[in-house]
C-alpha positions in Angstrom: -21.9 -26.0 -19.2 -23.2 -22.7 -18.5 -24.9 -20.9 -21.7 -25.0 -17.7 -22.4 -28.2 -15.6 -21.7 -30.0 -13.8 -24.8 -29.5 -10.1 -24.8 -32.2 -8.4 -23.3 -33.0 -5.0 -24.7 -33.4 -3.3 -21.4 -30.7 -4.6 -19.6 -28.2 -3.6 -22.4 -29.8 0.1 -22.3 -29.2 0.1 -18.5 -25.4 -1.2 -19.2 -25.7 1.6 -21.7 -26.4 4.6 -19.4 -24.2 3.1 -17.0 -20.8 3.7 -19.5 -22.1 7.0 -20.2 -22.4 8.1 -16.8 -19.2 6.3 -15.8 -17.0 7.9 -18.9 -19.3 11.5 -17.8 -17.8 11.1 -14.6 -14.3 10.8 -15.4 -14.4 13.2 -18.1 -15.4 15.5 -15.1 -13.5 14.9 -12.6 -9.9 13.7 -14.9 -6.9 12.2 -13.9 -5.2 13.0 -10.6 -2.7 15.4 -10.2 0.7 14.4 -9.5 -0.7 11.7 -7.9 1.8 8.8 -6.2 1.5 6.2 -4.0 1.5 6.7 -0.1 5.2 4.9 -0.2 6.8 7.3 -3.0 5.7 10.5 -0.9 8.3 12.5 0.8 7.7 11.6 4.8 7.0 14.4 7.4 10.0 16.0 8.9 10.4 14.8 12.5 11.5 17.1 15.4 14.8 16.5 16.6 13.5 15.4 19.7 11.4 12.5 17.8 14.7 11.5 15.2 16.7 11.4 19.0 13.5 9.2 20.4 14.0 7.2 17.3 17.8 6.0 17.0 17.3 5.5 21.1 15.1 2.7 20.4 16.6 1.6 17.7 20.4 1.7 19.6 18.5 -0.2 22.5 17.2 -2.8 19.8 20.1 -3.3 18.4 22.1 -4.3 21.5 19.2 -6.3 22.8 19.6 -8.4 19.0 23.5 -8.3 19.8 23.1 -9.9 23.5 20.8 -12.9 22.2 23.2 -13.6 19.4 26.4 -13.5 21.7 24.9 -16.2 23.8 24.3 -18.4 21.5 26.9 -21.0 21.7 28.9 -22.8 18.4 28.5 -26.3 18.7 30.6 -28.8 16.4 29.2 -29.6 13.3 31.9 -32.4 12.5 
């Protein structure tokens, strides 16, 4: 069992000034605004060249997917 320490004067004033300076500092600076997170922002636009890049790769990943699961053979499972 741990016990807890006596309260030392000075270290409760530093813990003091510490709040003060903390809630000074957000009174300052305040909430965000409009903040959201990184995955609720609206994405860049991309080029048409970039969108065209895109769907390439994604065309040529989609039929590499679609090879490897046509040669899969169905065994019996009786």
């Amino acid at each position: 069992m741990t016990a807890t320490p006596s309260s030392d004067p000075r270290i409760e004033a530093v813990a003091a000034r510490l709040r003060e300076a903390a809630q000074e500092r957000a009174d300052t600076y305040g909430p965000p605004a409009d903040w959201q997170p990184i995955w609720k922002r609206p994405g860049k636009p991309k080029s048409v060249k970039a969108k065209k890049a895109e769907l390439a790769k994604q065309r040529k990943r989609l039929k590499a997917a679609g090879i490897r699961a046509g040669s899969v053979s169905s065994g019996s499972f009786s």
